[in-house]
N, CA, C and O atoms as a GROMACS GRO file, in nm:
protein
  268
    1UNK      N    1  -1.672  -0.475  -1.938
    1UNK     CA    2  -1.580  -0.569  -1.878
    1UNK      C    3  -1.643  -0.629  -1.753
    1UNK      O    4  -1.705  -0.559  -1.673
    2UNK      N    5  -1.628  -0.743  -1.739
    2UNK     CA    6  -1.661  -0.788  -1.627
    2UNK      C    7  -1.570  -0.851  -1.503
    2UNK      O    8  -1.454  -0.860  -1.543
    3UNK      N    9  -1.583  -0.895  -1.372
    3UNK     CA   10  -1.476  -0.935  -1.289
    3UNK      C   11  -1.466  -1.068  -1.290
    3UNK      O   12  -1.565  -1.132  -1.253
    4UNK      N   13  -1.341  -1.142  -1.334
    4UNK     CA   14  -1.302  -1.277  -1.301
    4UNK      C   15  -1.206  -1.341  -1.149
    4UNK      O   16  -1.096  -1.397  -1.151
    5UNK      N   17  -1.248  -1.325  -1.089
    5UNK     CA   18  -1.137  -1.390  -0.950
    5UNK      C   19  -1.087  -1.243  -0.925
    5UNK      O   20  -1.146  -1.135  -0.923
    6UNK      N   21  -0.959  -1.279  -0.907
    6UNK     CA   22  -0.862  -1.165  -0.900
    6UNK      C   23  -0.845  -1.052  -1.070
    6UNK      O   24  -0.779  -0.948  -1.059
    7UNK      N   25  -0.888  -1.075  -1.165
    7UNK     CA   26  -0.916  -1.021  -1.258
    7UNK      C   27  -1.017  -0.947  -1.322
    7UNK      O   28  -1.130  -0.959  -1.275
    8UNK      N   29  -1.004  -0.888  -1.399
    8UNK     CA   30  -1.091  -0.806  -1.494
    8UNK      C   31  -1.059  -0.854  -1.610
    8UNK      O   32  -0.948  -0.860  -1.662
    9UNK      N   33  -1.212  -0.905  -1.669
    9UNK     CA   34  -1.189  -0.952  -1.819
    9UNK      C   35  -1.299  -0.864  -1.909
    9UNK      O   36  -1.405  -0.812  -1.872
   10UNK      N   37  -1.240  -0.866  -2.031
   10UNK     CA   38  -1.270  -0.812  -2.160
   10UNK      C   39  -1.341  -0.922  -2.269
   10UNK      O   40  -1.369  -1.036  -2.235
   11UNK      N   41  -1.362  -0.871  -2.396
   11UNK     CA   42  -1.404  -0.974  -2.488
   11UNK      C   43  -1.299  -1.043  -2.520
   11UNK      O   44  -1.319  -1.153  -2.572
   12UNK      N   45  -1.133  -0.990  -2.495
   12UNK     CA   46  -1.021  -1.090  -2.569
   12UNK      C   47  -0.905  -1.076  -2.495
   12UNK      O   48  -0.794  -1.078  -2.548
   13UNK      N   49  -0.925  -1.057  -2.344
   13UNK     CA   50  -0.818  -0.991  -2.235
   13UNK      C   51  -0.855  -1.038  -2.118
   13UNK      O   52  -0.973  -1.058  -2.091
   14UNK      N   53  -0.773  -1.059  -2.046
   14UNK     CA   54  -0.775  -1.047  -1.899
   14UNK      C   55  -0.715  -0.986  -1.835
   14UNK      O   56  -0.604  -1.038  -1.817
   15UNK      N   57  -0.732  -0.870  -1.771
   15UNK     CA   58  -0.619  -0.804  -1.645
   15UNK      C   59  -0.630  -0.845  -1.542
   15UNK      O   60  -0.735  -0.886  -1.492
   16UNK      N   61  -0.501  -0.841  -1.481
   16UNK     CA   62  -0.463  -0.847  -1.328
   16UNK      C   63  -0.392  -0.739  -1.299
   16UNK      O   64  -0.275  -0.765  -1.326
   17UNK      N   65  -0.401  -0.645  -1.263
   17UNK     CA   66  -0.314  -0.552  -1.214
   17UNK      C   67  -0.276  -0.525  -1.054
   17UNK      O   68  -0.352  -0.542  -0.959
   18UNK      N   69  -0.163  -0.485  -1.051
   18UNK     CA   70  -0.089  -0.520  -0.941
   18UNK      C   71   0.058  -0.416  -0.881
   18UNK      O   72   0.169  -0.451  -0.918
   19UNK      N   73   0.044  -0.280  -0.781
   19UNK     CA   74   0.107  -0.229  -0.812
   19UNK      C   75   0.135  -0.242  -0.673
   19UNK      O   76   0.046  -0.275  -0.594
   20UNK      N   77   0.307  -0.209  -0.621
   20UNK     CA   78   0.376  -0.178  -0.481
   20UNK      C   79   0.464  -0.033  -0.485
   20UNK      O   80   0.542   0.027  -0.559
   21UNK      N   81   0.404  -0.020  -0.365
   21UNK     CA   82   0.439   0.124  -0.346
   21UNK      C   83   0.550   0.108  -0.233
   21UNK      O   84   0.523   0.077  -0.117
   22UNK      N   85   0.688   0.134  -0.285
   22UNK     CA   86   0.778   0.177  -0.151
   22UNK      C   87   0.828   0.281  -0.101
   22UNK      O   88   0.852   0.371  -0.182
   23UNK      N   89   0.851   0.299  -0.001
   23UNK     CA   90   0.893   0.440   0.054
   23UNK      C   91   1.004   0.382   0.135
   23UNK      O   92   0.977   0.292   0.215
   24UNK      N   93   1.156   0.436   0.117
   24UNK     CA   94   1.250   0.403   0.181
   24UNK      C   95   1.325   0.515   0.190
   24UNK      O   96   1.347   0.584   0.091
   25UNK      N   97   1.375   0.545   0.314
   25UNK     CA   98   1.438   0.676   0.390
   25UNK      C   99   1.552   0.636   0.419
   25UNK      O  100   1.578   0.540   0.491
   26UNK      N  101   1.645   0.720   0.354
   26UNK     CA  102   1.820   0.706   0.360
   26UNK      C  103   1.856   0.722   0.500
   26UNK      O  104   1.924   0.632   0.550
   27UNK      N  105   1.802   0.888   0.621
   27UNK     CA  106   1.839   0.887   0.668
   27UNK      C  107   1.714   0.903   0.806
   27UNK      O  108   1.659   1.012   0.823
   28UNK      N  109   1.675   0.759   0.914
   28UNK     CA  110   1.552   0.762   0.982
   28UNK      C  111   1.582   0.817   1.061
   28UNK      O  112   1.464   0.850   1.063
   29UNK      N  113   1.628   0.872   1.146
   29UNK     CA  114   1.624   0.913   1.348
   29UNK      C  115   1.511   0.951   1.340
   29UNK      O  116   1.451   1.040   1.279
   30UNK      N  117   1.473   0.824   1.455
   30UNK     CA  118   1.340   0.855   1.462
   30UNK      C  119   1.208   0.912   1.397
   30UNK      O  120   1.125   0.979   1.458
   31UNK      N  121   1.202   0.878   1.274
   31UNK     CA  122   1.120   0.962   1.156
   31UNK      C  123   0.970   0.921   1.211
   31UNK      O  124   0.874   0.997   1.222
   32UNK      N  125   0.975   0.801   1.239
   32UNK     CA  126   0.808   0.751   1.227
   32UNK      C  127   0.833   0.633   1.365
   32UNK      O  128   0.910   0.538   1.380
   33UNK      N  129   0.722   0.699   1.454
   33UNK     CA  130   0.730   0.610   1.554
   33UNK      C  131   0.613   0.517   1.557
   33UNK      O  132   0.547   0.512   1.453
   34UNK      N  133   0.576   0.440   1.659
   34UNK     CA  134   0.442   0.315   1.628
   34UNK      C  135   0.338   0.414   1.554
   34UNK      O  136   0.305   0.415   1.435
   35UNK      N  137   0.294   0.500   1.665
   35UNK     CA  138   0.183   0.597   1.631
   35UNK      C  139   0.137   0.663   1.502
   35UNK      O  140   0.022   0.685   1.464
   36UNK      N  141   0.278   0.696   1.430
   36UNK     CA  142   0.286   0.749   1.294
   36UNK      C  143   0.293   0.640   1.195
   36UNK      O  144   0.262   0.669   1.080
   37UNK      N  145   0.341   0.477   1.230
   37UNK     CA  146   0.295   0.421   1.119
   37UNK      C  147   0.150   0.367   1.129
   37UNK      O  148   0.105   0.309   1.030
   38UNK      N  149   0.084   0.378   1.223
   38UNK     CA  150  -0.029   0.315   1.239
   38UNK      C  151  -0.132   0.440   1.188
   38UNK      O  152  -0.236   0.388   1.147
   39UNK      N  153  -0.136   0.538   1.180
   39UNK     CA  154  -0.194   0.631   1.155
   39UNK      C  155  -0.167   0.655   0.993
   39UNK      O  156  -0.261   0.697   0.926
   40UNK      N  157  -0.039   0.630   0.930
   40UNK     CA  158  -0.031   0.619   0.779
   40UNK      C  159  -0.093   0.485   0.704
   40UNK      O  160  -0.112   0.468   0.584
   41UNK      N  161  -0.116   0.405   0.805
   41UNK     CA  162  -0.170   0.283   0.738
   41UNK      C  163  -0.305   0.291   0.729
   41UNK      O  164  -0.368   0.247   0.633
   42UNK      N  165  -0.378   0.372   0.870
   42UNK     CA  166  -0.505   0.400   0.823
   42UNK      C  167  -0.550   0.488   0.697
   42UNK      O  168  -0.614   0.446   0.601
   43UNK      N  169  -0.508   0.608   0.716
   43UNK     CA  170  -0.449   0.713   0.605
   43UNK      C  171  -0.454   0.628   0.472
   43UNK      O  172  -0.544   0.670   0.400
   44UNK      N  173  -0.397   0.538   0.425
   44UNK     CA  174  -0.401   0.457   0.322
   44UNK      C  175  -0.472   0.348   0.282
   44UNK      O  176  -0.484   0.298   0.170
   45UNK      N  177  -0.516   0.318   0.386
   45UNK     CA  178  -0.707   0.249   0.348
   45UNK      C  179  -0.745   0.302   0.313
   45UNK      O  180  -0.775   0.301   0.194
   46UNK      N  181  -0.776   0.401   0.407
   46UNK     CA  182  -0.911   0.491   0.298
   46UNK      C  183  -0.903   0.560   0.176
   46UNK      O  184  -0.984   0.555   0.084
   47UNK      N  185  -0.790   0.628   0.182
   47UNK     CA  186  -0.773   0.620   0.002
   47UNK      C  187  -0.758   0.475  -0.101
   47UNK      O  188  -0.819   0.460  -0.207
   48UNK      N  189  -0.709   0.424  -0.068
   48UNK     CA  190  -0.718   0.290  -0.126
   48UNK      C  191  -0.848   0.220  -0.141
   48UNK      O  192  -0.869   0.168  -0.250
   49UNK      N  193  -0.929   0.213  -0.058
   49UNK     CA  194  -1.106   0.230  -0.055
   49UNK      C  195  -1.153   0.371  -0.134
   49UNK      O  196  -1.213   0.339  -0.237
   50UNK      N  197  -1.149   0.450  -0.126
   50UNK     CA  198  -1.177   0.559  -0.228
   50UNK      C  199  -1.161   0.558  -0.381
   50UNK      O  200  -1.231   0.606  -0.470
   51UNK      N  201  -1.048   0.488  -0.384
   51UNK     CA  202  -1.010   0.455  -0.524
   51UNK      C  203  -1.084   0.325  -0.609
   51UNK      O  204  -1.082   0.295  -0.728
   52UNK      N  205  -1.145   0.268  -0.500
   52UNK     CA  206  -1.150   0.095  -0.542
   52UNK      C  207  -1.052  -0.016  -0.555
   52UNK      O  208  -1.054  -0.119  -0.624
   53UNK      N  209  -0.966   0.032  -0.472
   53UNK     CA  210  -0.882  -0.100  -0.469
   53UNK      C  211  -0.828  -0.141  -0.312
   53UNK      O  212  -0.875  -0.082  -0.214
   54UNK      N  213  -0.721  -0.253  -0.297
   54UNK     CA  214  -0.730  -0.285  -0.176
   54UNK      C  215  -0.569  -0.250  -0.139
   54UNK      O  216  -0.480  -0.218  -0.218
   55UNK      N  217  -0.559  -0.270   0.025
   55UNK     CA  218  -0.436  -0.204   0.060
   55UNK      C  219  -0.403  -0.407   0.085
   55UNK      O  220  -0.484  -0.491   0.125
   56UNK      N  221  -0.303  -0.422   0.057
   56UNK     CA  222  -0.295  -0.589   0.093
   56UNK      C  223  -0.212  -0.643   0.164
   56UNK      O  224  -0.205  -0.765   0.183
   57UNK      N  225  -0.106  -0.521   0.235
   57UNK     CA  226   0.002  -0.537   0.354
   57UNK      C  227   0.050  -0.400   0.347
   57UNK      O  228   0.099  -0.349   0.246
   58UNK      N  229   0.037  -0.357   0.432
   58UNK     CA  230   0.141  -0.280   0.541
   58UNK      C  231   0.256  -0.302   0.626
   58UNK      O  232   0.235  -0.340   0.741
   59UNK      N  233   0.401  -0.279   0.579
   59UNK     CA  234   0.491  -0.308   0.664
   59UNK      C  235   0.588  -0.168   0.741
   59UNK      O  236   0.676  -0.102   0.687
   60UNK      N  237   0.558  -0.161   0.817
   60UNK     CA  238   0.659  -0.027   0.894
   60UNK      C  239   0.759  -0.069   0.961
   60UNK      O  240   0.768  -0.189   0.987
   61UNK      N  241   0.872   0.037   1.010
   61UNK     CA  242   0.942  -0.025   1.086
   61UNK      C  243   0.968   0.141   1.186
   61UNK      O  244   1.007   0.237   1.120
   62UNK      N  245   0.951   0.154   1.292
   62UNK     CA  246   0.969   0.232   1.364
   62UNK      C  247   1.093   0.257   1.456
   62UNK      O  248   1.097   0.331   1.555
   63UNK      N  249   1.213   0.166   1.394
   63UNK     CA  250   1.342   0.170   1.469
   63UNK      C  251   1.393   0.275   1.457
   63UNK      O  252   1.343   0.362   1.386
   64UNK      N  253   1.524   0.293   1.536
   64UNK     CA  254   1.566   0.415   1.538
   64UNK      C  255   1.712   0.436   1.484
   64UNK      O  256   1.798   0.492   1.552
   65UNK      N  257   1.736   0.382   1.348
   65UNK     CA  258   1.892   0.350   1.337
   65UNK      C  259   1.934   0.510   1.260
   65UNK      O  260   1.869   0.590   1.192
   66UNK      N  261   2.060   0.507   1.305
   66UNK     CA  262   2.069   0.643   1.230
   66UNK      C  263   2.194   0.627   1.117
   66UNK      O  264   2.243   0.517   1.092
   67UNK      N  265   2.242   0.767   1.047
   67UNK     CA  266   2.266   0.739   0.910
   67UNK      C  267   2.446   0.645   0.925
   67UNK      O  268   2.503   0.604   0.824
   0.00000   0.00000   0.00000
């Protein structure tokens, strides 16, 4: 297989694959402050580089609302 653009092609295929990962917490006080999402985002480059693929946004939110 070889790479087309954003794809991987075959003799009679093209993939694009494309996956989102969410993590959403029912109940936050204070779960993850700046420090802890900035440190999970690094955390997830490098596996994401380990794997061969790319991390393509990171969104955190470090508020403090409770349940």
């Amino acid at each position: 297989m070889g790479q087309d653009g954003d794809g991987r092609t075959g003799r009679r295929c093209i993939l694009a694959l494309h996956d989102h990962l969410v993590i959403v917490m029912k109940c936050q006080d204070s779960a993850f402050a700046a420090a802890h999402l900035a440190r999970q985002e690094s955390v997830m480059r490098v596996v994401c580089h380990d794997v061969g693929c790319e991390l393509a946004e990171f969104n955190g939110d470090d508020n403090t609302s409770a349940c």
